[in-house]
Short mmCIF file of the C-alpha atoms (twelve columns), coordinates in Angstrom:
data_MODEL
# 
_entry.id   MODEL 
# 
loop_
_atom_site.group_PDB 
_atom_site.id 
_atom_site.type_symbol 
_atom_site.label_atom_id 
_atom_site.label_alt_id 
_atom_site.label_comp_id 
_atom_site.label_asym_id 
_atom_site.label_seq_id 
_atom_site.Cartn_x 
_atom_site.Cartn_y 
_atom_site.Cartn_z 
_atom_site.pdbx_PDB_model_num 
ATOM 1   C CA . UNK A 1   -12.004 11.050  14.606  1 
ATOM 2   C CA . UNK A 2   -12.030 9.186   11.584  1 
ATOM 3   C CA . UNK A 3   -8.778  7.654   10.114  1 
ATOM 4   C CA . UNK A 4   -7.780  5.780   6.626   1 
ATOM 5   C CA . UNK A 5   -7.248  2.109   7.532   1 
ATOM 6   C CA . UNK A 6   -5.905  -0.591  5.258   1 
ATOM 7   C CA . UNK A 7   -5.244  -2.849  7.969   1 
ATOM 8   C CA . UNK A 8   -5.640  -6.710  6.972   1 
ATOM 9   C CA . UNK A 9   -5.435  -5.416  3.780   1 
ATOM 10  C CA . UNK A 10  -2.935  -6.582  0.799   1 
ATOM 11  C CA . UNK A 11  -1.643  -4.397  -1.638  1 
ATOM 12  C CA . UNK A 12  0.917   -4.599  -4.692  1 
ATOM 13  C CA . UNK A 13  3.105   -2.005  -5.611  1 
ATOM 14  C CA . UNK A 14  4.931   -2.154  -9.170  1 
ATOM 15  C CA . UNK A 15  7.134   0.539   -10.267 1 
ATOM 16  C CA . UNK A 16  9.592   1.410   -7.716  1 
ATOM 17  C CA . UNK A 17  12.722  2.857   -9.090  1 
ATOM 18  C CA . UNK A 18  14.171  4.503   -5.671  1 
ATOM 19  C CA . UNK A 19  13.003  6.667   -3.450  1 
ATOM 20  C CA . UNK A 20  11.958  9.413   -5.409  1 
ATOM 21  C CA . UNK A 21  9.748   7.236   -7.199  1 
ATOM 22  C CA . UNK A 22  5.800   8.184   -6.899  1 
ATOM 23  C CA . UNK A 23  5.267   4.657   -6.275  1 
ATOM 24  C CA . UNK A 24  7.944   4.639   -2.871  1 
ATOM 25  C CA . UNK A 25  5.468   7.128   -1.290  1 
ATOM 26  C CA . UNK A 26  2.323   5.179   -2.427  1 
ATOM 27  C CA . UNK A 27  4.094   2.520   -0.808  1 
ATOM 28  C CA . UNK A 28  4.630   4.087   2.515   1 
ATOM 29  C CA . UNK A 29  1.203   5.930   2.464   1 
ATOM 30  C CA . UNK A 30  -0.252  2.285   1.981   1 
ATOM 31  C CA . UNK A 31  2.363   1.064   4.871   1 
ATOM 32  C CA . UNK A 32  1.293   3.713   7.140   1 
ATOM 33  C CA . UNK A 33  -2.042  2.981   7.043   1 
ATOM 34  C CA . UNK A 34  -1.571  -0.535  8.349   1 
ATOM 35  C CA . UNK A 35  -1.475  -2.204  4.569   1 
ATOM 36  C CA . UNK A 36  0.556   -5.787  4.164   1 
ATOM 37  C CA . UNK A 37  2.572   -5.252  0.626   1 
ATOM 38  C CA . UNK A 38  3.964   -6.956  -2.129  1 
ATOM 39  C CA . UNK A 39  7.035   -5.120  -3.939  1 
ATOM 40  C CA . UNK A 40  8.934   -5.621  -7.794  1 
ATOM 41  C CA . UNK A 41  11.797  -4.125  -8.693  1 
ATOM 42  C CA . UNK A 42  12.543  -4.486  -12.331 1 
ATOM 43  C CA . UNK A 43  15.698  -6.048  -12.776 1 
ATOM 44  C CA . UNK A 44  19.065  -6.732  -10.593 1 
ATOM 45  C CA . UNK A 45  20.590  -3.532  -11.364 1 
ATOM 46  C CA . UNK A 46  17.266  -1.773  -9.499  1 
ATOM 47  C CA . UNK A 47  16.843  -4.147  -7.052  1 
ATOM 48  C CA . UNK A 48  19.795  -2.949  -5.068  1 
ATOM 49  C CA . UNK A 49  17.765  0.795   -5.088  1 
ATOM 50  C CA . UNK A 50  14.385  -0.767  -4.115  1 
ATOM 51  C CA . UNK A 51  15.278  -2.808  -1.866  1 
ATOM 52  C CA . UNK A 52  15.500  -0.411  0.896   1 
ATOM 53  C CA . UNK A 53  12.570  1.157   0.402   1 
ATOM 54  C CA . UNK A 54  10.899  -2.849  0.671   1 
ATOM 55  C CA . UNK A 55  12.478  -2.550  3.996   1 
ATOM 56  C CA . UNK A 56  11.126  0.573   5.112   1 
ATOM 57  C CA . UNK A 57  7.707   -0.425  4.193   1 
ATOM 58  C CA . UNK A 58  8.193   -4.275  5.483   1 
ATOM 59  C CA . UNK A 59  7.194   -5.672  2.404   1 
ATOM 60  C CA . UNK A 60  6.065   -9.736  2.934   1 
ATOM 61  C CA . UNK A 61  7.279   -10.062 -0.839  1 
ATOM 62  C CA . UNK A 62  9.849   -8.592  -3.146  1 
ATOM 63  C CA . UNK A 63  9.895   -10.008 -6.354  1 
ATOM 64  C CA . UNK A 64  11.416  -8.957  -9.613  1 
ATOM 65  C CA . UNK A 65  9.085   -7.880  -12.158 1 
ATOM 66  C CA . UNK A 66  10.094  -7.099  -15.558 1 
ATOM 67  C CA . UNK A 67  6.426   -7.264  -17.703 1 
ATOM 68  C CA . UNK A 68  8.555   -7.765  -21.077 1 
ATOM 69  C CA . UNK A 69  9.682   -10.671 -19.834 1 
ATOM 70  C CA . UNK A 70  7.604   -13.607 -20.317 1 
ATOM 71  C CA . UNK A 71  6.262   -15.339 -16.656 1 
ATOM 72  C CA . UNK A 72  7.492   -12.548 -14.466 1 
ATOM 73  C CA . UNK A 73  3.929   -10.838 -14.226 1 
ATOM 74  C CA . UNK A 74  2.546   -14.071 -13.658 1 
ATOM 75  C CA . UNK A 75  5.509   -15.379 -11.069 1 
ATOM 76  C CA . UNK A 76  4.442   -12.369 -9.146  1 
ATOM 77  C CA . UNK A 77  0.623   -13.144 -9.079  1 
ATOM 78  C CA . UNK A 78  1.558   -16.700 -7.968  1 
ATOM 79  C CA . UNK A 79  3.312   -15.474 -5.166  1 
ATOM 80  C CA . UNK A 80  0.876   -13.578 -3.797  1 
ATOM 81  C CA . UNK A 81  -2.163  -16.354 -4.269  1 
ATOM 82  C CA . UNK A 82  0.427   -18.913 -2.610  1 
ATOM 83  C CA . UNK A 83  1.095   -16.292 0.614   1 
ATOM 84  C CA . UNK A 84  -2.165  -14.464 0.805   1 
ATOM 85  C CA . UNK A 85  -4.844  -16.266 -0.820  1 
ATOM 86  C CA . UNK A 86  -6.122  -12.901 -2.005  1 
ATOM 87  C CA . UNK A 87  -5.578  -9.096  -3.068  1 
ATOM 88  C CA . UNK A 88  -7.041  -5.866  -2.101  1 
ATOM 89  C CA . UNK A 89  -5.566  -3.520  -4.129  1 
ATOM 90  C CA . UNK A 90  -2.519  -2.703  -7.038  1 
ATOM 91  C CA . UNK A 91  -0.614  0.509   -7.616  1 
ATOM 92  C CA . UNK A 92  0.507   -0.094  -11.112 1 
ATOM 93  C CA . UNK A 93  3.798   2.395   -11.995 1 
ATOM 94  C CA . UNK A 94  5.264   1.534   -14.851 1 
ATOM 95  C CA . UNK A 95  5.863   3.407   -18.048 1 
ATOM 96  C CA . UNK A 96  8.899   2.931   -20.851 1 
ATOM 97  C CA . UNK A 97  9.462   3.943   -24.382 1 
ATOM 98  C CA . UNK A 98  12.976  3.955   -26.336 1 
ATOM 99  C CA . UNK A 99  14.879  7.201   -25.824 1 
ATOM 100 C CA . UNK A 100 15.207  7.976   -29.543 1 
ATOM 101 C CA . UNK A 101 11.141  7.531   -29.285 1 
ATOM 102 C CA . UNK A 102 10.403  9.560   -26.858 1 
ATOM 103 C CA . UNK A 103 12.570  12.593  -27.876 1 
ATOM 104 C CA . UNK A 104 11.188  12.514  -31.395 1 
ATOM 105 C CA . UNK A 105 8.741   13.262  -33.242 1 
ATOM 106 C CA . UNK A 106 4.921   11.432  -33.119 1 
ATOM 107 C CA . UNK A 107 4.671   11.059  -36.473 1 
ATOM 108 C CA . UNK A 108 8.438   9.496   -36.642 1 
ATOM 109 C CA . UNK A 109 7.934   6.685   -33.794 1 
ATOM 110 C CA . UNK A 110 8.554   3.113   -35.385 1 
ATOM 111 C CA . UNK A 111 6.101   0.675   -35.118 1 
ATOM 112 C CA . UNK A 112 8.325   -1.672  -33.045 1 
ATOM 113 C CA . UNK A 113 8.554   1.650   -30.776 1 
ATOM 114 C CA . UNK A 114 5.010   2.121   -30.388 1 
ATOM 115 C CA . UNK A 115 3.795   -1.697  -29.798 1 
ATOM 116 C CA . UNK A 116 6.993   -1.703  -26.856 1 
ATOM 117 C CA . UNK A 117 5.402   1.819   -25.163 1 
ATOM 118 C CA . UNK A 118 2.259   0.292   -25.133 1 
ATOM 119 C CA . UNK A 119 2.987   -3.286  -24.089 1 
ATOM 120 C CA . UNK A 120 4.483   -2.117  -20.667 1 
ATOM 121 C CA . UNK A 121 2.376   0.998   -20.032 1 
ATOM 122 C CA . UNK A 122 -1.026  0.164   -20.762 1 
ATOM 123 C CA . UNK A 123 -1.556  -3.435  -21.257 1 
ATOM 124 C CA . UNK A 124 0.507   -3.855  -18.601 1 
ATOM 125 C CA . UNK A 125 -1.956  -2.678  -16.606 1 
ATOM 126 C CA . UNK A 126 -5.255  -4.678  -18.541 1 
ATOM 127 C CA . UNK A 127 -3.191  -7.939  -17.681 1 
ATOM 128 C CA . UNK A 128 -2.631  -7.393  -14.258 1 
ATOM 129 C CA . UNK A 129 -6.182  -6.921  -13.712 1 
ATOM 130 C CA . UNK A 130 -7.240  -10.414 -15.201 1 
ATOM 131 C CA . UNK A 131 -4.462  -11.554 -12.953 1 
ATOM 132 C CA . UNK A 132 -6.118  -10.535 -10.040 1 
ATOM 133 C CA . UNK A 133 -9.617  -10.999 -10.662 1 
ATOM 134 C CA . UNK A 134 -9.377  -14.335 -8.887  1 
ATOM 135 C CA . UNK A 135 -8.106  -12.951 -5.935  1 
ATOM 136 C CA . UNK A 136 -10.274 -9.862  -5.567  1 
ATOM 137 C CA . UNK A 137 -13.450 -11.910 -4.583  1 
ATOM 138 C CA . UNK A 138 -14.248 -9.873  -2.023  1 
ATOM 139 C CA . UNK A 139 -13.582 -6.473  -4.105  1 
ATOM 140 C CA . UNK A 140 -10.582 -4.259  -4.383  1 
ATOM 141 C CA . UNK A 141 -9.122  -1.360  -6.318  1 
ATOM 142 C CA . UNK A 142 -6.380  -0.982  -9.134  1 
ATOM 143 C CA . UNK A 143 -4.950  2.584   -9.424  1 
ATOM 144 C CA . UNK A 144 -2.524  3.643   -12.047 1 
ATOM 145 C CA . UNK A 145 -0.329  6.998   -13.017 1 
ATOM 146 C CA . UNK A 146 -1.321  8.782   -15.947 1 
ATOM 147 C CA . UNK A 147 0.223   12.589  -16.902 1 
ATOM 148 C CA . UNK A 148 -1.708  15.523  -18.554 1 
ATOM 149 C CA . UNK A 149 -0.102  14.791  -21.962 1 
ATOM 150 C CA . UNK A 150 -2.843  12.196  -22.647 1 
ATOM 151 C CA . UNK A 151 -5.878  14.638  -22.650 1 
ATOM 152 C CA . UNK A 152 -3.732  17.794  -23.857 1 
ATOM 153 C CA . UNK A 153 -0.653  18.460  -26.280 1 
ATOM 154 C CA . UNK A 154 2.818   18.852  -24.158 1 
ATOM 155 C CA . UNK A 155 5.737   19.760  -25.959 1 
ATOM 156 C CA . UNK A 156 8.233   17.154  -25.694 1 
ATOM 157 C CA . UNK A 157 6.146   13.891  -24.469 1 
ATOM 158 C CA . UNK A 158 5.166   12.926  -27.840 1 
ATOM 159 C CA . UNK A 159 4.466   9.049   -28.244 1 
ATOM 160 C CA . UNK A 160 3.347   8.890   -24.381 1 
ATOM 161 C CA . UNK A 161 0.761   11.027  -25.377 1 
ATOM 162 C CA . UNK A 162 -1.495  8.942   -27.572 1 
ATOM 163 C CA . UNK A 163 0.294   6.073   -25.028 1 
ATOM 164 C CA . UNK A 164 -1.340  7.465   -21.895 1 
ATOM 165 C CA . UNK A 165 -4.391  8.651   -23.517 1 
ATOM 166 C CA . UNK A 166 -4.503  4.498   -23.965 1 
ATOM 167 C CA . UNK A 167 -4.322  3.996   -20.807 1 
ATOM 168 C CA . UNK A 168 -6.404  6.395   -19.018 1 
ATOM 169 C CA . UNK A 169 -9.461  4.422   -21.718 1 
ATOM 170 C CA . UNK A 170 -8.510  1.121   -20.630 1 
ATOM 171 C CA . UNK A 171 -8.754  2.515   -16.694 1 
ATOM 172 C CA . UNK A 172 -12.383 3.147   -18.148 1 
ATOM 173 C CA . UNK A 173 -13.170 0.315   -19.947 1 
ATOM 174 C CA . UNK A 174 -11.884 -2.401  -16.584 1 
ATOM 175 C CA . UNK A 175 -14.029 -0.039  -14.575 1 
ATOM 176 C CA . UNK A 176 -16.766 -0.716  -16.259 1 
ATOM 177 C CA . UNK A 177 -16.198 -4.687  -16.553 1 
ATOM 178 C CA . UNK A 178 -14.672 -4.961  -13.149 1 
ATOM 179 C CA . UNK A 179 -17.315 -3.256  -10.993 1 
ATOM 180 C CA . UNK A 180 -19.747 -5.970  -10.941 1 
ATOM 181 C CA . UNK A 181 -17.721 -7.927  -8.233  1 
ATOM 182 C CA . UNK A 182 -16.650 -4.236  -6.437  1 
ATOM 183 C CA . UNK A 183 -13.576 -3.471  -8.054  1 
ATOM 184 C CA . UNK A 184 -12.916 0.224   -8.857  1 
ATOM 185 C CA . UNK A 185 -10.572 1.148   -11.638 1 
ATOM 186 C CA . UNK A 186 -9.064  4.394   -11.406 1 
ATOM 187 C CA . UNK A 187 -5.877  6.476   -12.382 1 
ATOM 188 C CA . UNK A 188 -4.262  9.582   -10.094 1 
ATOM 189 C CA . UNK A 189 -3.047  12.305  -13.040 1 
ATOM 190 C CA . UNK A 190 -0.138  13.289  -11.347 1 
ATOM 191 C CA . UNK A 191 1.538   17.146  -12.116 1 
ATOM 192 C CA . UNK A 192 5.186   17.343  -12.986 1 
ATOM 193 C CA . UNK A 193 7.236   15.312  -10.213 1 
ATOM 194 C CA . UNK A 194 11.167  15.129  -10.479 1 
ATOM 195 C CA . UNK A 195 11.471  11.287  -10.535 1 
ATOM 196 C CA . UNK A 196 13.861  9.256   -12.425 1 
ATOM 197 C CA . UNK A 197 11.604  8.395   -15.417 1 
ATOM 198 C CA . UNK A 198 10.649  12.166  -15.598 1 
ATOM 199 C CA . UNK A 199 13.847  13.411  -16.062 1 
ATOM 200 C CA . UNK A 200 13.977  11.466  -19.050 1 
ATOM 201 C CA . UNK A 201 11.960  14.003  -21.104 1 
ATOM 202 C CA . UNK A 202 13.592  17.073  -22.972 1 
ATOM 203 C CA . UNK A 203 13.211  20.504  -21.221 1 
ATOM 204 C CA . UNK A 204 11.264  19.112  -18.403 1 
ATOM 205 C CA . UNK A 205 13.065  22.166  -16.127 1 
ATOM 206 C CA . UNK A 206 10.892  24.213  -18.714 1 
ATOM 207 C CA . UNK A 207 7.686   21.876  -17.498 1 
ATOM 208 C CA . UNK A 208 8.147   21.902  -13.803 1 
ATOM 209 C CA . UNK A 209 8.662   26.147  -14.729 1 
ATOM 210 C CA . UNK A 210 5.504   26.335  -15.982 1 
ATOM 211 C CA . UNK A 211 3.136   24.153  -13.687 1 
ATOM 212 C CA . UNK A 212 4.568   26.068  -10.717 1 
ATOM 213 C CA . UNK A 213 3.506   29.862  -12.623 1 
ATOM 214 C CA . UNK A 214 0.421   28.368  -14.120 1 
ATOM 215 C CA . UNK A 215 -1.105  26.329  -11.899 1 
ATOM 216 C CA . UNK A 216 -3.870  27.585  -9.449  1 
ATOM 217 C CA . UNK A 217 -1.847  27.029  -6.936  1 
ATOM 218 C CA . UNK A 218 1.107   28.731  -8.152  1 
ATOM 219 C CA . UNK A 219 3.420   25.920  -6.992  1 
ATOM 220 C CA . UNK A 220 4.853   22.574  -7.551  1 
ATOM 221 C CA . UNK A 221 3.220   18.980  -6.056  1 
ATOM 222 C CA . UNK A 222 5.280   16.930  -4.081  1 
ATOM 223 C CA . UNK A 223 5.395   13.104  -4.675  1 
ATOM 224 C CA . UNK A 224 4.104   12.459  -1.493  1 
ATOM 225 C CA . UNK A 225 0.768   13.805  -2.455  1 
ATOM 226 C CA . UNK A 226 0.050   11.824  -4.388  1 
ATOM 227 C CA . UNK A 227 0.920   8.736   -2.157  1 
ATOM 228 C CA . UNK A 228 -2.001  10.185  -0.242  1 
ATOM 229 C CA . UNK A 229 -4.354  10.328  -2.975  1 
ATOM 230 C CA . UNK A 230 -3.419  6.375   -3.577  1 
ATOM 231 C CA . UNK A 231 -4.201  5.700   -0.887  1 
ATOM 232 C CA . UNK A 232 -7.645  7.492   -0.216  1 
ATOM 233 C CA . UNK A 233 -8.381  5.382   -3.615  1 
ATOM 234 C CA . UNK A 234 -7.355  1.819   -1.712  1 
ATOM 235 C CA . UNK A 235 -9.521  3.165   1.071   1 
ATOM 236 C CA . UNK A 236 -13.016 2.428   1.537   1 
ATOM 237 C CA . UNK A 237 -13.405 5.995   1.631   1 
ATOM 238 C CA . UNK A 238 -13.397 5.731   -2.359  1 
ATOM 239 C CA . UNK A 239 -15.335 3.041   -2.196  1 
ATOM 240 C CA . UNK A 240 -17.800 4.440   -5.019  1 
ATOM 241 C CA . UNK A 241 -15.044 6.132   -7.139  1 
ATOM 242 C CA . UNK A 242 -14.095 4.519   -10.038 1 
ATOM 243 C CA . UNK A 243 -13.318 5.258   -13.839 1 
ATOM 244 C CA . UNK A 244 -11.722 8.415   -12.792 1 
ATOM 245 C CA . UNK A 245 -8.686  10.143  -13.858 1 
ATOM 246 C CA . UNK A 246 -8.062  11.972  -10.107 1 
ATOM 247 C CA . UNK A 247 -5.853  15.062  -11.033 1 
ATOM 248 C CA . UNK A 248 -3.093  15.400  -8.626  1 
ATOM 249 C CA . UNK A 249 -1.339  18.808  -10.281 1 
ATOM 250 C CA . UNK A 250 -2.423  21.689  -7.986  1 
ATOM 251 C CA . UNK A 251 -5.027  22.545  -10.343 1 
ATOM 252 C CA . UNK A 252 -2.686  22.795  -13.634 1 
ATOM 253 C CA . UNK A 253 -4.931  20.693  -15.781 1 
ATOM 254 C CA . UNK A 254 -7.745  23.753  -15.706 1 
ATOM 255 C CA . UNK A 255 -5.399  26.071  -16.819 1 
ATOM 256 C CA . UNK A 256 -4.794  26.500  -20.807 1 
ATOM 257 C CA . UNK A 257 -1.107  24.841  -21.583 1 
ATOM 258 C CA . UNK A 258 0.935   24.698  -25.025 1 
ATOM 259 C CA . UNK A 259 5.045   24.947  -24.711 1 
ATOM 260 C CA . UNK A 260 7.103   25.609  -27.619 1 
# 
């Protein structure tokens, strides 16, 4: 009988919000499977939500993590170097943009609106991995979340669009210089989840609708499924995956998709 196993292995998690979060089931996927982890929480108003869920999963560290703030990404990195020595593998979580953003128009996002969306959801992501390049000597993996707007128009997600469409190229592009020393790059493309930051976009009731009548499967995902797809891709079972965008949405992403 064969088993995933991540014992003696270390693992960050970023982008907890509480436990609805995809990242809290990530988290105890990784947990489960005999992982040691390192948890953020993003500020002291969250902390008092994620810190349960730290418990649960008997996180070694839980440090805050704010990536607009300068030192915070790097505090974390520092931690782990000074505890473990090393790093296995990251689940990177973390998405923003301004409200007013978000629930406009493309063509009517500010450039100060823009540059923020992209700072902490993509290169976010870019400078954790040069962070832990030094302590994946021995090879790891670095998953992110990515959604279906960046390959296909969805009504409503607007400048997270071309924002995640950024991202799922940079997963590419730090495959591709990261696999010489056996780290994979990848990014799970979840389906419509009810999570905090989801419930931030308009009509998203009108989303989850539609991926539950359209999608092959003719029902919704839960967030726990795609905890286990993060962890298959910390597993050694992935261990020649990488550069992929691993579709996590009951099939929805075959299926032809415009909302008005």
């Amino acid at each position: 009988m064969e088993l995933l196993d991540l014992k003696g292995k270390k693992g960050l998690v970023v982008g907890i919000a509480n436990e609805e979060s995809l990242a809290t089931w990530a988290a105890k996927h990784f947990h489960g499977a005999g992982a040691e982890l390192a948890v953020t929480y993003f500020n002291d108003k969250a902390k008092s939500f994620v810190e349960p869920i730290a418990g649960q999963v008997e996180a070694s560290l839980f440090l805050p993590c704010n990536v607009s703030q300068p030192g915070q990404l790097e505090a974390v990195f520092d931690a782990i170097r000074d505890r473990w020595g090393k790093l296995d593998f990251i689940f990177h979580s973390i998405a923003s943009a301004r409200k007013d953003e978000i629930h406009g128009r493309l063509m009517d996002c500010s450039a100060e609106g823009f540059s923020e969306a992209m700072i902490v959801s993509c290169h976010s992501l870019i400078r954790m991995a040069k962070l832990a390049e030094p302590l994946m000597t021995s090879g790891g993996s670095i998953t992110t979340l990515t959604y279906l707007g960046a390959e296909k128009v969805v009504e409503h997600y607007n400048v997270m669009g071309p924002v995640k469409a950024a991202l799922e190229a940079s997963v590419r592009y730090l495959a591709h210089e990261m696999g010489k020393q056996g780290v994979r790059v990848n990014a799970i493309s979840a389906g419509p989840v009810k999570t905090r930051a989801a419930s931030g976009l308009m009509h998203f009731d009108e989303l989850l609708d539609e991926a539950a009548r359209k999608s092959p499967q003719r029902r919704l995902i839960d967030a726990c499924e795609v905890g286990k797809t993060a962890l298959l891709l910390a597993s050694d079972y992935a261990s020649a995956i990488t550069g992929e965008i691993v579709h996590v949405d009951g099939g929805f992403h075959i299926e032809g998709m415009v909302f008005h």
